[in-house]
N, C-alpha and C positions, 0 to 999 in steps of 0.2 A: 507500140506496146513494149518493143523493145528497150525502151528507157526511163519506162515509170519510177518515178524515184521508190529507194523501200521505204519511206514511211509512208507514202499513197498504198503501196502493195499492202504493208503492214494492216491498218485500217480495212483495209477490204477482208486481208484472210482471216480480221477479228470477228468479221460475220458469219464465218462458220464455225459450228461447235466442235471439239472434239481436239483440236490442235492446242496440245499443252503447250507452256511457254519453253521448254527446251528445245522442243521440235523445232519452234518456231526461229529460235538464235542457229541451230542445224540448218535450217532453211534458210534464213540471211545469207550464211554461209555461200550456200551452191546457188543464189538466186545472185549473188552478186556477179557470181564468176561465171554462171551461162543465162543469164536471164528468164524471161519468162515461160523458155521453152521445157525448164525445172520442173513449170506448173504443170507441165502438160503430161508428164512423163508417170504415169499411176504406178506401175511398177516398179520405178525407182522412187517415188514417195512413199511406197511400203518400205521397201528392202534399207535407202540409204536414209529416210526421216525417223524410221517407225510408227508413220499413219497408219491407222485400222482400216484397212480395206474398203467400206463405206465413207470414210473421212477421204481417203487421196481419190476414190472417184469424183468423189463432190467437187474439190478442188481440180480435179486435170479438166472434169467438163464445165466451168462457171466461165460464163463471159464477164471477167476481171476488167473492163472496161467499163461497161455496164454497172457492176457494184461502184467503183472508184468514182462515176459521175452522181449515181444517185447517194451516197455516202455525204459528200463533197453538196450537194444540195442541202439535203437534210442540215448535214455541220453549219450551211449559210443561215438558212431557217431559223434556227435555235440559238444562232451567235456562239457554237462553242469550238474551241479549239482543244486540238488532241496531244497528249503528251506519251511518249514511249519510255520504256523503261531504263532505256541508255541516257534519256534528256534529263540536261541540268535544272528543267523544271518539273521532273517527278518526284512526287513526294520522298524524301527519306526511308522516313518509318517503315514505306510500303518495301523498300527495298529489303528491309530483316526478315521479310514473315517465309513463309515456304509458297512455291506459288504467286509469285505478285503476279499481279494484271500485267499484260506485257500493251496495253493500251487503256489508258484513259480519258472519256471525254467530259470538258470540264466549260462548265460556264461561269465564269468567275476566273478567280486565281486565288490558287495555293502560294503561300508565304513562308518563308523560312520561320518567322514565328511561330506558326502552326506547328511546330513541331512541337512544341507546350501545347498538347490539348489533353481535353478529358470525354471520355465516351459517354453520354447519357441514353439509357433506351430500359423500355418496361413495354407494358402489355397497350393495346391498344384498346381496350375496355377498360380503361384506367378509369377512375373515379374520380369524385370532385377534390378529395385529397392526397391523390396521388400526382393528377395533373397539376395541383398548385403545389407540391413539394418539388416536381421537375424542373417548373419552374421559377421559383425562387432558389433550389441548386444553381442552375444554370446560370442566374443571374448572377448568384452571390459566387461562382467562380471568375465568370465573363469579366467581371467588375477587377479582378482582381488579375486579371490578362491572360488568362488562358482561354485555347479556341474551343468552343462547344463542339461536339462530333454527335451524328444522329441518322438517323435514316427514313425521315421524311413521310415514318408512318404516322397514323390515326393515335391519338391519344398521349402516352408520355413522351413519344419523337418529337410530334407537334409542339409540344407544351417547351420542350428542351431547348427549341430553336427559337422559340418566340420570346423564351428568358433572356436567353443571351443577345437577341435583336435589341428588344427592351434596355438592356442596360449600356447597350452602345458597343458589344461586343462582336467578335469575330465568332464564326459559325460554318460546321462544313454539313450538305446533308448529302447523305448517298445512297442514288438508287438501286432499286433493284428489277429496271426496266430500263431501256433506252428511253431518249427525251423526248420522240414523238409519240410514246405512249407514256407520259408521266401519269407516276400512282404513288398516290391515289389524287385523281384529277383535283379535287378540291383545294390542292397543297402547291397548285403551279403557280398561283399568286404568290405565297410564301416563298417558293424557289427562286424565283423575282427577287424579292426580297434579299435571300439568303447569298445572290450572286451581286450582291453591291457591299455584302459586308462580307464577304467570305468564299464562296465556292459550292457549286452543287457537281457531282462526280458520278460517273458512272461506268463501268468495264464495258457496259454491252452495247451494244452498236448502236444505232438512232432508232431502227424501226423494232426492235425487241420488243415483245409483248411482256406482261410482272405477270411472265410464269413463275408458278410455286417455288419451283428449282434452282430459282436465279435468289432468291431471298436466302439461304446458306452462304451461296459464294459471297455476297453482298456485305455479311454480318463480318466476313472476316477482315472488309477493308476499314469497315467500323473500328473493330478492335485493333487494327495494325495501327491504321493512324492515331492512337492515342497512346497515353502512358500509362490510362488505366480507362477500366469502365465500371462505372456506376449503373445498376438496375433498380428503380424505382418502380416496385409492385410487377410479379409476374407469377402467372399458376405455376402447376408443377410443366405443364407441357407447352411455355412459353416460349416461341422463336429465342426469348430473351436469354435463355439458358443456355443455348447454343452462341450464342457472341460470346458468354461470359467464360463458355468450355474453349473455346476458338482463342481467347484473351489470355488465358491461360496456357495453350498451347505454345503462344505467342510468344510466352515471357512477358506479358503485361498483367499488372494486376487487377485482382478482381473488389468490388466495395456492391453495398446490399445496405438498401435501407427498412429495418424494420415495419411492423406495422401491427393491426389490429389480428391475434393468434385465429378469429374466429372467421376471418374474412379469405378467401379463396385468392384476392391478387394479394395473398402477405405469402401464400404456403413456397415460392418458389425461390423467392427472398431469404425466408428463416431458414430453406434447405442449402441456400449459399452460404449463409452465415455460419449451419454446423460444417459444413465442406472449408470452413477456413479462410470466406470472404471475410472483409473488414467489416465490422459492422460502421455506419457512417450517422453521424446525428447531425454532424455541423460539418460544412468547409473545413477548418480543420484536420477532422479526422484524415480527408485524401490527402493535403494539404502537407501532414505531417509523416504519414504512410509513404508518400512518393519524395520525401524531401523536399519538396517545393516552395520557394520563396514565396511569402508575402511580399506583393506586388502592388497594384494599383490600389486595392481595397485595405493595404497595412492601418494607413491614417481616418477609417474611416470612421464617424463618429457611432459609438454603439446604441442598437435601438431601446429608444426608450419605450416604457410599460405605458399604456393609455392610464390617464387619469379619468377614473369614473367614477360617478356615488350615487346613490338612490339604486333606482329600477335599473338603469345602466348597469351599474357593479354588480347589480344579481342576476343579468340578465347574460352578462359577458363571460362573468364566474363560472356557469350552468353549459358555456357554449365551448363546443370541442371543434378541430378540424374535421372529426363527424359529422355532415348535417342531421341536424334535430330538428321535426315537424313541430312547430309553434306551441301548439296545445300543450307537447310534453314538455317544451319548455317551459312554458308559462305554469305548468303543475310543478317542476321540480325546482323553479324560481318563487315557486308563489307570490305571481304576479298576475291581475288580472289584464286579462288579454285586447280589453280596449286600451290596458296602458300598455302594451307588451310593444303589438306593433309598430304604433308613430317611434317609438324609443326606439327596434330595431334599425326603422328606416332612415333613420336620423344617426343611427351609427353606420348603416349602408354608405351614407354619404361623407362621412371620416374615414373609410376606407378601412373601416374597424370588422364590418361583417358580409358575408355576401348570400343574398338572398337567393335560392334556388327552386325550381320547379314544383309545385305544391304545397307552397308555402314552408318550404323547408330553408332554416339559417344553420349558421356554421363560422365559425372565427375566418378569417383572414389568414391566409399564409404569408406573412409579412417576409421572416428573415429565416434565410439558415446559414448565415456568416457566422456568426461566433456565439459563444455559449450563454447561456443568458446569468 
């Protein structure tokens, strides 16, 4: 026990809450120069660390043996290796914010390019045109070589990380769980995914359960690692507003994409907007806001307009990235609805409209690269 290296130690006393990262550089300190008998000593981990009296019990009685094997398991399990906040492979970014992680475990790899990323995150009730605005952002940055950053949740995370998949780009998502309890489970394929183009990240140990309380600390690695973050649809009382206050703490900027005044995920958005976020329509906007070069996507050819005529052009004219149930379209196209449909489904398959749940259509989110 006596010569457990400190990053074994390290790792283990990231399992217990309550040890800020100062403590823990203090603790390097006297762990190097008397060993583990440091741990054992409760009241000199109050007096010389300033552990909370609950916190230096936990630590003087854990069998550190014990944690460092089942740790060391789990890290096999999962394929991920851990990086400390002293190592030439922990992120940058994370080293500015207040607070970094003083352990990260990561399956994939962080790249010095990542350090060009953009934060995309919104509400997880997002809608059919929220979710396609997330991702076709994502896309049309990715394209243009910057890393997506997200967090792996339900709706505009999802949609953020599958943009940037999509276009052949890099991508980081990060939990707010250890990786034997990935959350939300449905996203562990995607995490797969995201650790061959990029990196999935997480502070908390392996076996961490995505309690409520870990989704704050989580939101700030979001915003650290990026230059800016993007919120795509969020209420007023959206996790989302908390990255974007966190991002701003940071020194990172904030960007908000408008939306429909009457609809509940635009209210938290247009309260960014009067707070002095960018408002964003295109690539561009961050593009321009952050200084950032035009990259991969400078030369790319711009999208053109569908050509349509007849029932088509009245039918696509009438359609918004709102879905509209058939009927109404077909009364405000004045179109009769034996011709409505096969013409829908036939621009379904041009990749012009997408047909949703109850016979409801809606345009296509093609592009948010440049202006039209």
């Amino acid at each position: 026990m006596e010569k457990i290296p400190w990053k074994e130690m390290m790792i283990a006393l990231n399992t217990i809450d309550g040890i800020q990262t100062a403590q823990l550089i203090a603790l390097k300190t006297q762990y190097v120069k008397d060993g583990i008998k440091v741990l054992r000593n409760k009241e000199g981990l109050i007096r010389m660390i300033g552990l909370r009296p609950k916190v230096a019990k936990r630590v003087a009685e854990t069998d550190w043996q014990e944690v460092i094997e089942t740790e060391r398991q789990e890290m096999e399990t999962h394929q991920l290796h851990a990086v400390m906040l002293n190592d030439p492979a922990y992120p940058l970014p994370l080293k500015e914010i207040y607070s970094p992680p003083p352990v990260l475990y990561m399956k994939g790899d962080y790249l010095p390019k990542d350090r060009l990323a953009i934060a995309i995150v919104g509400s997880r009730q997002a809608d059919y045109r929220g979710k396609g605005l997330a991702k076709t952002l994502a896309a049309s940055l990715a394209k243009m070589g910057l890393t997506i950053v997200s967090g792996l949740a339900r709706g505009i995370d999802t949609q953020a990380h599958l943009g940037a998949l999509e276009a052949g780009g890099r991508t980081i998502g990060v939990l707010g769980s250890g990786f034997r309890h990935f959350y939300p489970r449905e996203n562990r394929e995607l995490g797969e995914r995201i650790s061959k183009k990029g990196c999935v990240m997480s502070e908390f140990p392996c076996q961490r359960s995505p309690e409520p309380r870990n989704f704050p600390r989580r939101n700030r690695i979001i915003s650290g690692l990026a230059k800016g973050v993007v919120v795509v649809q969020a209420t007023r009382r959206s996790g989302s507003l908390i990255t974007a206050r966190l991002a701003l703490e940071q020194g990172r900027e904030v960007f908000a994409l408008p939306g429909p005044p009457e609809s509940p995920l635009s209210h938290g958005c247009h309260a960014l907007i009067k707070d002095g976020a960018k408002l964003v329509e295109n690539v561009n906007d961050i593009l321009e806001e952050l200084s950032l070069p035009f990259q991969e996507g400078k030369d790319a050819e711009p999208q053109q307009k569908p050509k349509l005529t007849g029932v088509a052009a009245r039918l696509y004219q009438n359609l918004g990235t709102e879905p509209t149930q058939i009927d109404q379209l077909c009364q405000i196209s004045e179109v009769d609805s034996k011709d409505a449909l096969p013409t829908l489904l036939s621009m379904e398959l041009k990749g012009l409209v997408v047909r949703l749940p109850g016979q409801f259509f809606a345009r296509k989110i093609i592009d948010l690269g440049s202006e039209e």
